[in-house]
C-alpha positions as CSV (number, residue, x, y, z in Angstrom):
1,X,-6.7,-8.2,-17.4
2,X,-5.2,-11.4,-15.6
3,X,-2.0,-10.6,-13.5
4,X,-2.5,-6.5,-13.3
5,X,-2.8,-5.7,-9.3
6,X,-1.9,-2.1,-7.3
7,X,-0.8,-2.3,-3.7
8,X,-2.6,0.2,-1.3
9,X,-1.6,1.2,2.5
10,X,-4.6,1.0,4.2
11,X,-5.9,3.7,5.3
12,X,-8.1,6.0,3.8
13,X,-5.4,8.6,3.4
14,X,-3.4,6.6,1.1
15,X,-6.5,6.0,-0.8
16,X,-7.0,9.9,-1.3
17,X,-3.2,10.5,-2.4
18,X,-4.0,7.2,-4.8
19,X,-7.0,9.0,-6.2
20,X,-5.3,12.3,-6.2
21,X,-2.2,11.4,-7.9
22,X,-4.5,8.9,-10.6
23,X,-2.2,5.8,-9.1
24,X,-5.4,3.8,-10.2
25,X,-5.9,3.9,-13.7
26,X,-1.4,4.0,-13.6
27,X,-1.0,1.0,-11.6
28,X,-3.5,-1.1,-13.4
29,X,-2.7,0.4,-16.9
30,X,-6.7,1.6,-17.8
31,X,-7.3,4.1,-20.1
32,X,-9.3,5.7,-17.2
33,X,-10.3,6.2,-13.8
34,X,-11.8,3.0,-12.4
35,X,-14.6,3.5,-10.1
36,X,-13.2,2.9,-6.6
37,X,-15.9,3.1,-4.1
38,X,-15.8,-0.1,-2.8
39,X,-12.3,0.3,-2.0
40,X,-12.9,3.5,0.0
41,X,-15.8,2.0,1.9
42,X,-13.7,-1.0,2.5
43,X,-10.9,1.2,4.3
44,X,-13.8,3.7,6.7
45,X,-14.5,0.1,7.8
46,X,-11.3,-0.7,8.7
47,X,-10.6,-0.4,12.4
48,X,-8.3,2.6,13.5
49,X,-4.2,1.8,14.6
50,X,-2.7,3.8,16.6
51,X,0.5,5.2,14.5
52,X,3.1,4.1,16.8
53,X,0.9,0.3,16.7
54,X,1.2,0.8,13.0
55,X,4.9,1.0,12.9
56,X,5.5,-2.0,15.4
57,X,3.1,-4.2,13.5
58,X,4.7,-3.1,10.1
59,X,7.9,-3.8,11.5
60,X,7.1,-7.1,12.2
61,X,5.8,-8.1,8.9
62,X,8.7,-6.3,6.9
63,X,11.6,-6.7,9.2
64,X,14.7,-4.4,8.1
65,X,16.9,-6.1,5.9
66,X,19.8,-3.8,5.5
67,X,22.6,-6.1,7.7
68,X,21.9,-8.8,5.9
69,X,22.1,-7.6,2.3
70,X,25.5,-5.8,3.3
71,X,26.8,-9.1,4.9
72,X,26.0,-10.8,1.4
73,X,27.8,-7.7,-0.5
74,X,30.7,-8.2,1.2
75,X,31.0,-11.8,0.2
């Protein structure tokens, strides 16, 4: 299925809720459950972020875009 892709925070607490909530199969339109493992052993790799480093660093990636849309509302 070219073009079909699912976005994942990651951590492996997302990756439960995912699971949990069937965001999988959803997300990527399957007709059931695809096996996951990988993904799951891909994230207990991952090294651990402080929470407060995890906001900082996902501010900086996503900066907040709120002024600047209402600037361009008012025009």
């Amino acid at each position: 299925m070219p073009g079909r892709g699912a976005w994942l925070t990651p951590t492996v607490e997302a990756y439960e809720l995912a699971v949990k909530r069937r965001a999988f199969r959803r997300a990527l339109r399957l007709d059931r459950e695809p096996d996951t493992s990988a993904v799951l052993e891909y994230l207990r790799r991952l090294p651990e972020v402080e929470p407060h480093l995890a906001e900082q660093i996902d501010a900086e990636e996503h900066p907040d875009t709120t002024e600047q849309a209402e600037r361009l509302m008012d025009n």
